[in-house]
Each structure stands twice: as structure tokens, then as C-alpha cells.
N, C-alpha and C positions, 0 to 999 in steps of 0.2 A: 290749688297750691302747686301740684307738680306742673302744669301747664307754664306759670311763673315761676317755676324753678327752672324746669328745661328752656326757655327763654334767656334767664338770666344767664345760665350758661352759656349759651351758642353766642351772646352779647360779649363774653368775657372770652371767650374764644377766638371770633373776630378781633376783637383790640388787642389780643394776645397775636394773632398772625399778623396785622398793621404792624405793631410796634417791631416784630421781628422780621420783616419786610418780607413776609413768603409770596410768590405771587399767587395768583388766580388759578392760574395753569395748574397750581403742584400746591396743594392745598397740606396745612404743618401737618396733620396725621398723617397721611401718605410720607413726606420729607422725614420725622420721624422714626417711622415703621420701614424703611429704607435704609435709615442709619442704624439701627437696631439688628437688622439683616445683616447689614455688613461688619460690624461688632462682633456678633457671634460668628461670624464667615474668620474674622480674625482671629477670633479666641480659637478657633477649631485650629488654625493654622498653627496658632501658637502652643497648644497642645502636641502637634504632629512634631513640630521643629523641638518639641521638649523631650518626643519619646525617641525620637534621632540621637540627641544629643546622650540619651540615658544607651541606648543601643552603644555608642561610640568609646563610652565610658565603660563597659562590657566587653569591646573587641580589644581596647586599647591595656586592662588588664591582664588578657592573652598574649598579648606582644612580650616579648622577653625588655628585659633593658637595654640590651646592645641595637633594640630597633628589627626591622624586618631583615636588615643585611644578615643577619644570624640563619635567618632562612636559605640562602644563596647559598650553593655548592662552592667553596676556592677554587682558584684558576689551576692552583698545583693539581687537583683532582678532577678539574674537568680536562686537563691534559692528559692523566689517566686514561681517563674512561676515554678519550678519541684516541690513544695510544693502543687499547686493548681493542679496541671493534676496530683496527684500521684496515684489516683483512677484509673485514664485511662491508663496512663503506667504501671500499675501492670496491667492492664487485658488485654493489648496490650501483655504483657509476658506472660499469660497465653496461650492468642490464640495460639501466636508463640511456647508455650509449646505443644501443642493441634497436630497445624498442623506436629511441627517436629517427634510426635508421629504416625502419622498417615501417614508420608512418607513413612513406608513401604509398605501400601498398594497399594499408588500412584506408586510407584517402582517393583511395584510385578511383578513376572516372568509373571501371564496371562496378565497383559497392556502393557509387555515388545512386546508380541508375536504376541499381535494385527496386525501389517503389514502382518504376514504369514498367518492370517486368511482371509485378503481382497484375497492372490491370491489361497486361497483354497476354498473361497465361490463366484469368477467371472464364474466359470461353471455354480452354482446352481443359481446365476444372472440371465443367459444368459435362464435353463429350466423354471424358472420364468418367466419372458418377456414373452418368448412363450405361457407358459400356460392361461396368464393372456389377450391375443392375441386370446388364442382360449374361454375363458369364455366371450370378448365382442364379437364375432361371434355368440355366443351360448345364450345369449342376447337377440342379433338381432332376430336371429331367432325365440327364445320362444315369441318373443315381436310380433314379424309378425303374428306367428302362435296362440297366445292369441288372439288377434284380428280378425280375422276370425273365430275362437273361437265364441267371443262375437256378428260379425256380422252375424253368422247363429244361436245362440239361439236368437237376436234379430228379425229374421228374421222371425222365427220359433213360437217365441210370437206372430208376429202380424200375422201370419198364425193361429193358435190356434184361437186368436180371433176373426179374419174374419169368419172361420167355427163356434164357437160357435155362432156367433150372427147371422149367415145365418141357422143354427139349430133350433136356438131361435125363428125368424123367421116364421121358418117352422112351429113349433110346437105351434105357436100365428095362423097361417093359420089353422092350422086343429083342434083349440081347447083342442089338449092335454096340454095346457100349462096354467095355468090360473094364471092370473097376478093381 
């Protein structure tokens, strides 16, 4: 039964794509299921173009009635306002007079050249580094060698004075010393 059922069908199918002249190529489910894509592709669209329209109807409430001009400053007041800053915008043009004068120098061939200087001064970097490597070295060691320095004339002081007062001493024992 269902083998003659599903027969009948795909029979009435075929006559059903004959009569509606689909070709071979592009069989009616596919043609179909295409047009049903593009339906919903429009509904979505017309959905979008709906919630636009609801948006417009929303900004268009906010507009006063006189229209957007109501927004716009009058010319009587924007006379004003470049009447009061005329002090500051004449010396705004001067600066701008100032700086466009002075772009030459900004422009000049030796800040042009500056990058060629970074890789013709990375050698003398690099003898730098070093040298500056061998003066904390040289440091160290004047610092060690100070030191020792200090701890043999300190050493040497209290030597000095252990002999003078064992002198001292002496010369309190045999009277030559009179105190």
C-alpha cells in the first residue's frame, strides 16, 4: 500500500512540474524552497523598514513645530558671540600667523634627516655602553681601594697614638717629662 502510495505521488508530482514547466536543471522543491527563502528575506526586510519608520515617528515627536530651524542660533547672536571673542580670534590668527611662519624651521632639511642620524650614532651607543661598563668597574674598585686607604691610615692613627702615650709614659717614668 504505501509503496503505491508513494508512487502515486512522485506521478502527480512529475505532472504537477510538466504542467508548470520547471525544468530538469532546478527541480519545483528546490524553485519552491527558494521562493519561500526569499519571502521571509522580504518579510524580515519589511519588518526592519517598519521599525525605522516607528523610530522616525519617535524623533519626529521630539522636533518642536517650528521644525529643526528652532535649533539654529539667529544671526543677531551669532554676531554676538564673534563680536565678544574678537580679541581671541584675532590672536588665535596671529599665532596661526606665528606657527605657519615658523614651519620652515619645523620642516628643515636637519629634522628631515634626523632618522639617519639614529643609525649613524647606534655604533657610538654601543662604545658608550661599554665605556660607561668600564667607569662602574673603575668605581668599584677606586671605592674598595679608598677604603683600605682609610682603614690603614686609621689603623696607623691609632698606632701613632698607642706609641706616643707608651712614650709619654716612659718619659713620666724617668722624669724627663714634667707635667
Amino acid at each position: 500500500m504505501s509503496d503505491e502510495l508513494l508512487t502515486s505521488l512522485e506521478q502527480r508530482v512529475a505532472q504537477l512540474e510538466h504542467e508548470l514547466g520547471s525544468s530538469p536543471e532546478v527541480p519545483l522543491k528546490d524553485a519552491l524552497h527558494s521562493a519561500f527563502q526569499h519571502m521571509q528575506k522580504l518579510v524580515q526586510e519589511h519588518e526592519h523598514i517598519k521599525q525605522l519608520w516607528e523610530q522616525y515617528a519617535a524623533i519626529e515627536k521630539l522636533v518642536p513645530p517650528e521644525g529643526l530651524d528652532s535649533f539654529t542660533t539667529p544671526d543677531p547672536i551669532k554676531a554676538q558671540i564673534l563680536l565678544a571673542d574678537e580679541e581671541r580670534i584675532k590672536e588665535s590668527g596671529r599665532q596661526l600667523e606665528a606657527v605657519s611662519h615658523r614651519e620652515k624651521f619645523v620642516n628643515s632639511e636637519a629634522i628631515q634627516e634626523a632618522p639617519s642620524y639614529n643609525i649613524r650614532l647606534k655604533p657610538l651607543r654601543a662604545v658608550h655602553i661599554r665605556q660607561m661598563e668600564t667607569v662602574r668597574n673603575h668605581q668599584d674598585r677606586v671605592s674598595v681601594l679608598l677604603q683600605a686607604y682609610n682603614n690603614i691610615v686609621m689603623m696607623l692613627s691609632q698606632q701613632f697614638v698607642q706609641w706616643d702615650a707608651l712614650i709619654t709614659q716612659a718619659e713620666r717614668k724617668r722624669g724627663l717629662f714634667a707635667s
